[in-house]
C-alpha positions in Angstrom: 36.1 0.8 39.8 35.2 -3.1 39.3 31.3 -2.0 40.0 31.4 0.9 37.8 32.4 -1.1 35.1 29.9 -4.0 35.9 27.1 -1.1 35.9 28.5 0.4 32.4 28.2 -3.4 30.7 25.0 -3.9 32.1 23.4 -0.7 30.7 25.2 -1.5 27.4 23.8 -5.1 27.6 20.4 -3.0 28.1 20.8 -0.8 25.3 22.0 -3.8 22.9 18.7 -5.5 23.8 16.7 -2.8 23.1 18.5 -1.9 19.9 17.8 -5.5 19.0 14.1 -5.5 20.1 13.6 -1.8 18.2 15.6 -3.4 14.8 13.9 -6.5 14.9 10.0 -5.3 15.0 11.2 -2.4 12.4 12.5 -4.5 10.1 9.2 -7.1 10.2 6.5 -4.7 10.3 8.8 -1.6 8.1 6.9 -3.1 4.4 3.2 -3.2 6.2 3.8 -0.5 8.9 2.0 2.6 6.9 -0.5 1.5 4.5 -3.4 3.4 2.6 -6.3 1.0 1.8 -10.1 1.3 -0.3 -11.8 -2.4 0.7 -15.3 -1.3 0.4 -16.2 -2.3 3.6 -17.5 0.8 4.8 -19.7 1.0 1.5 -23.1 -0.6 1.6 -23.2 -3.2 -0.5 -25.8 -2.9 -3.7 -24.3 0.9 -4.1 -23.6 1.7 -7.8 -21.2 4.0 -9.4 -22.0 5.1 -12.5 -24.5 5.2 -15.3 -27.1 4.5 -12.7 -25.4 6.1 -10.2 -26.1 8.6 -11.9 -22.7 9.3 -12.7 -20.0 10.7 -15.2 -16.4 9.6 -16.3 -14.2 11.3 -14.0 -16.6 11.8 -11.2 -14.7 11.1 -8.0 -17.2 8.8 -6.0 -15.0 7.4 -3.2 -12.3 9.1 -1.0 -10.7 6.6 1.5 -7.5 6.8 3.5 -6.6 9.1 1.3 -7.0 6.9 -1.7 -9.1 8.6 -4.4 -11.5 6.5 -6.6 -12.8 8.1 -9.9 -14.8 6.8 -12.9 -13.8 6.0 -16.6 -14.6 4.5 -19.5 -14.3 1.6 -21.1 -12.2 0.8 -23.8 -12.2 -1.3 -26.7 -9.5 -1.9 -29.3 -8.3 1.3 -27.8 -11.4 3.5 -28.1 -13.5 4.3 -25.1 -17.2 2.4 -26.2 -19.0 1.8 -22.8 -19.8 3.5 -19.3 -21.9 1.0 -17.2 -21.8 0.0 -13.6 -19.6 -0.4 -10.7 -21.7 -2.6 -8.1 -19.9 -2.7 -4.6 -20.5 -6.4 -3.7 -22.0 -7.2 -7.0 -23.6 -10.5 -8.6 -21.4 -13.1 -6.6 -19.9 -11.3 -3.7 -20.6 -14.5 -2.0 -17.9 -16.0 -3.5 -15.5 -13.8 -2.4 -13.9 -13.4 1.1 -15.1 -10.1 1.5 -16.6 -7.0 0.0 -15.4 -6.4 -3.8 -16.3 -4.1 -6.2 -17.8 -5.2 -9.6 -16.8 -3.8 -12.6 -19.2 -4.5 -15.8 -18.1 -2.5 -18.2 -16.3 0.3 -16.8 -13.3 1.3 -15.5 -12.2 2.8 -12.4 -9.0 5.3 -11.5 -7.2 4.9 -8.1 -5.6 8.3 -7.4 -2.5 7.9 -4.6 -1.2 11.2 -4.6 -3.0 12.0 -0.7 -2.1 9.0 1.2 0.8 10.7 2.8 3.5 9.3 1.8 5.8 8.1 -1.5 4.0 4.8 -3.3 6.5 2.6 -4.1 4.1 -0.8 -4.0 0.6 -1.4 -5.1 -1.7 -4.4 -4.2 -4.8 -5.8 -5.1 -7.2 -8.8 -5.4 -9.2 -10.0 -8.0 -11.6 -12.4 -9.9 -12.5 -12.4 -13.0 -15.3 -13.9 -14.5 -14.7 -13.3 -18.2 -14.1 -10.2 -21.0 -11.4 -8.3 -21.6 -9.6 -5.8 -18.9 -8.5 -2.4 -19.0 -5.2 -1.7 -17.1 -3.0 1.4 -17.5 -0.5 2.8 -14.6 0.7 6.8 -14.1 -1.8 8.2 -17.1 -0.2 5.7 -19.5 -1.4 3.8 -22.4 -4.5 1.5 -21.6 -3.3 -2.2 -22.3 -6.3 -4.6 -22.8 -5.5 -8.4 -22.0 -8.0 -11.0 -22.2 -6.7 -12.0 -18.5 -4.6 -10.0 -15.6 -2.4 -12.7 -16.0 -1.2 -11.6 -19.4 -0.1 -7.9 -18.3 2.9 -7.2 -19.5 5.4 -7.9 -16.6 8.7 -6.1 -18.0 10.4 -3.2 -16.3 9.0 0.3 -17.5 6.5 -1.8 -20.4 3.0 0.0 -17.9 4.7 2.5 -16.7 8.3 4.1 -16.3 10.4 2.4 -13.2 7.0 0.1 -12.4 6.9 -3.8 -13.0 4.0 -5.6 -12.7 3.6 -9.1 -10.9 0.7 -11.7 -10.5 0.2 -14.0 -8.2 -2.8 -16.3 -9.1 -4.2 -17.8 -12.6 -7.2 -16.5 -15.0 -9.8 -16.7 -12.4 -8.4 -15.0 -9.2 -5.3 -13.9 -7.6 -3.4 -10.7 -6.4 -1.6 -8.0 -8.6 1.3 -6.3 -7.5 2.6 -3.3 -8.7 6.3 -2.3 -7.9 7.6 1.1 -8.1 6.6 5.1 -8.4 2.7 3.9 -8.2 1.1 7.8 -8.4 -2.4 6.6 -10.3 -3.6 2.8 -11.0 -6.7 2.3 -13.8 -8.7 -0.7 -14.1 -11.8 -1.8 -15.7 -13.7 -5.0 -16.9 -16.8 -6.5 -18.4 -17.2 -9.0 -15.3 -14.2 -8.1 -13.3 -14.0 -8.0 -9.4 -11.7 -5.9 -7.2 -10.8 -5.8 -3.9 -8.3 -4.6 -0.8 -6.3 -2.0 -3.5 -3.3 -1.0 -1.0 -0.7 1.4 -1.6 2.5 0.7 0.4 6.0 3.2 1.4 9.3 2.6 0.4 10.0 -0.2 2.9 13.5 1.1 3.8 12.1 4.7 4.4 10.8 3.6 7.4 13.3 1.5 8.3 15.7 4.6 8.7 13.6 6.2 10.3 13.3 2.9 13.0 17.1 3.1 13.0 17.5 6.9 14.3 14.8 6.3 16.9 17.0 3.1 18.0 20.0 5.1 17.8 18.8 7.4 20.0 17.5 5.2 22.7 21.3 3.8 22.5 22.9 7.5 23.0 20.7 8.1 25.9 21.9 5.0 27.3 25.2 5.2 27.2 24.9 9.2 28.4 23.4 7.8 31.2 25.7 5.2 32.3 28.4 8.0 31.5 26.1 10.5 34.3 25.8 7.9 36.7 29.5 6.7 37.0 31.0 10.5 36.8 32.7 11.7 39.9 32.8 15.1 41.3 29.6 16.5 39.7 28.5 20.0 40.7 25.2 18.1 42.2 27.2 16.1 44.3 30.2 19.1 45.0 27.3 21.1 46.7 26.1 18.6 48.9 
């Protein structure tokens, strides 16, 4: 009886440790463990989207884990009055870190509705060297601040159920979008891009961590139940 019991709370010790171990790595990498990125690493750098591309507003131009990348126009005082260039790398890519895209009087349109799973955060880096931006979220209104830093940051102001936060000042810095993210538009006269991620509901994956775990510690404890059963039908016969 007494080593029955010590083998029951040592597979339950067992199972507790792994529950922890599972809960534990699920709950650091849950926000970053499914991620849809366009970086523009894989483009060569020098490649233009565009009026020299050649291209047309709405032409789709880049597809990239399931992110899709489309062309716009620029707009002005709320009127669409220029369609240049997008330059992946651009005029001072070496300032940057890595690869961005350069937007000189366009706009561009990221599309999240193929990445696979519900947006509920959106990321990216920028720099921006001067001019006005362009900046609308889910097909809504176009907002043109002189800097990122002056988008409007209330709840639902971009878009219903989204809120928009900066991280950074004029010149460079990371905006984050938070909430049902389905489309993302931006556009400048010397405005750089870069690393646009879309992110899942953190606690979507979470839960689905938690019924994994849950079922490593059913397992468990059916096994400890199998091993410590008399009188089995295995055992009868033999």
């Amino acid at each position: 009886m007494k080593r029955r019991h010590s083998q029951r709370v040592e597979q339950l010790a067992k199972t507790k440790a792994l529950l922890h171990i599972a809960l534990g790595t699920l709950w650091l990498i849950a926000p970053h463990g499914q991620a849809a990125t366009i970086d523009f690493e894989s483009v060569p750098v020098g490649t233009v989207y565009g009026i020299d591309g050649p291209h047309n507003p709405n032409d789709t131009v880049l597809v990239e884990n399931g992110i899709e990348m489309s062309l716009a126009e620029f707009n002005l005082l709320g009127e669409p009055v220029d369609f240049e260039n997008a330059i992946v790398g651009g005029r001072y890519a070496d300032l940057f870190p890595s690869t961005p895209l350069e937007l000189n009087r366009i706009s561009v349109v990221f599309n999240f509705a193929a990445v696979g799973f519900d947006v509920s955060e959106v990321t990216f880096d920028y720099g921006n060297l001067g001019g006005i931006v362009n900046f609308a979220v889910n097909g809504g209104p176009i907002v043109e601040p002189d800097y990122l830093t002056l988008l409007p940051d209330g709840p639902g102001e971009l878009a219903a159920d989204v809120t928009a936060t900066v991280l950074g000042d004029t010149f460079s810095g990371v905006v984050t979008l938070t909430g049902p993210v389905a489309e993302l538009l931006v556009g400048g006269e010397e405005l750089y891009i870069d690393n646009v991620t879309a992110l899942p509901e953190p606690t979507a994956l979470f839960l689905l961590g938690l019924g994994g775990a849950a079922l490593i510690h059913r397992r468990g404890c059916k096994s400890t139940s199998h091993a410590n059963t008399p009188g089995r039908a295995r055992h009868a016969s033999e």
